[in-house]
Each structure stands twice: as structure tokens, then as C-alpha cells.
C-alpha positions in Angstrom: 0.0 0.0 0.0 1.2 3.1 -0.7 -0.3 6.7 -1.3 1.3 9.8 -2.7 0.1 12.7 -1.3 0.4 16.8 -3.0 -0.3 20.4 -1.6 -0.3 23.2 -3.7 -0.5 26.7 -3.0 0.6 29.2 -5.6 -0.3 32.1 -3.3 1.7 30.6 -0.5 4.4 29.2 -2.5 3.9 25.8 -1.3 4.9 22.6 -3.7 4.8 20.4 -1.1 4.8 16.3 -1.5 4.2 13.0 0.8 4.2 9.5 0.6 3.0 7.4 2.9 3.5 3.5 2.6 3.5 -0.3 4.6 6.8 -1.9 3.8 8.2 -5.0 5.5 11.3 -5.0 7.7 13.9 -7.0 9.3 13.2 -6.7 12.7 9.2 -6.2 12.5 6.9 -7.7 10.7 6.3 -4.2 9.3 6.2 -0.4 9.1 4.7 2.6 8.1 7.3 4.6 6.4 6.9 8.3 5.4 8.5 10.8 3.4 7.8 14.7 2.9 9.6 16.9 0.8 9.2 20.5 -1.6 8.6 19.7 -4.9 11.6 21.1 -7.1 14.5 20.7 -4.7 16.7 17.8 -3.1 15.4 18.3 0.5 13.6 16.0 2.0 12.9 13.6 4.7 11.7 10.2 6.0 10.6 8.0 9.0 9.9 4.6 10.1 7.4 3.9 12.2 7.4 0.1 13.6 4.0 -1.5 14.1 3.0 -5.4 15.3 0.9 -6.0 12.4 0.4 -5.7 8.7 -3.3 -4.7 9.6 -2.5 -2.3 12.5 0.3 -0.4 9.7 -2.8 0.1 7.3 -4.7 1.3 9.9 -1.8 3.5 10.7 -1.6 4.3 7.6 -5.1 5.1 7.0 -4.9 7.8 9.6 -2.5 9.5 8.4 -3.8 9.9 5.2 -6.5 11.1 6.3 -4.7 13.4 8.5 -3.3 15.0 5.1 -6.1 15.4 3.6 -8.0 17.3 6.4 -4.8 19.4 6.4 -5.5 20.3 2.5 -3.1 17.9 1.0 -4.8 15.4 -2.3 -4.3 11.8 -2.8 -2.7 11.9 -6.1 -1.6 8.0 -6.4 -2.8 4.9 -4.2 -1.0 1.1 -5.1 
């Protein structure tokens, strides 16, 4: 699962990107990993977040998603 996220705001010159995604890992069964970043330029960063379960990191994942949304970010690819 993963979900690519945009906010744009010409009038606030904001380009701003983030992806959130489940990916297994070696010491967990799995984790929601996120990355945020301006569009146009190198910077940018990312976190793990280790959960128990492949259903509890959708969950997770849900959330913050929606969390995005509500702050006026668009889902611009889910997979």
C-alpha cells in the first residue's frame, strides 16, 4: 500500500509532496514509512514507524492519510 500525497498553494508558494507506505522490515513484521519533501528541490525527509501488524500499519496508515487530507493535501496515487 502506498499513497502519494500533493499540496499546492501558488499564493503561499507551497509545492509540497508526501508519501505514505506499509513496507516489510527486518526486525518487524512491518512499518509505516513516510516521506515529505518541496517539490523542485533535493530536501527532503523520512521515517519509520514500527508496528506489530500488517493490519494495524494500514490502519496507521489510514490515519495519516486522512490526516493529510484534512490538512489540505490530495491523494494523487494509491497502489
Amino acid at each position: 500500500m502506498m499513497n502519494l500525497l500533493n499540496r499546492i498553494d501558488p499564493e503561499r508558494n507551497m509545492k509540497r509532496w508526501y508519501v505514505v507506505t506499509v513496507q516489510p522490515t527486518l526486525l518487524d513484521d512491518c512499518s509505516v514509512v513516510c516521506g515529505w519533501g518541496r517539490k523542485g528541490t533535493a530536501q527532503q525527509q523520512w521515517r519509520a514507524l514500527p508496528v506489530g501488524t500488517v493490519e494495524e500499519a494500514q490502519g496507521m496508515a489510514q490515519q495519516i492519510v486522512e490526516r493529510k487530507r484534512g490538512r489540505g493535501y490530495e491523494v494523487v496515487e494509491r497502489a
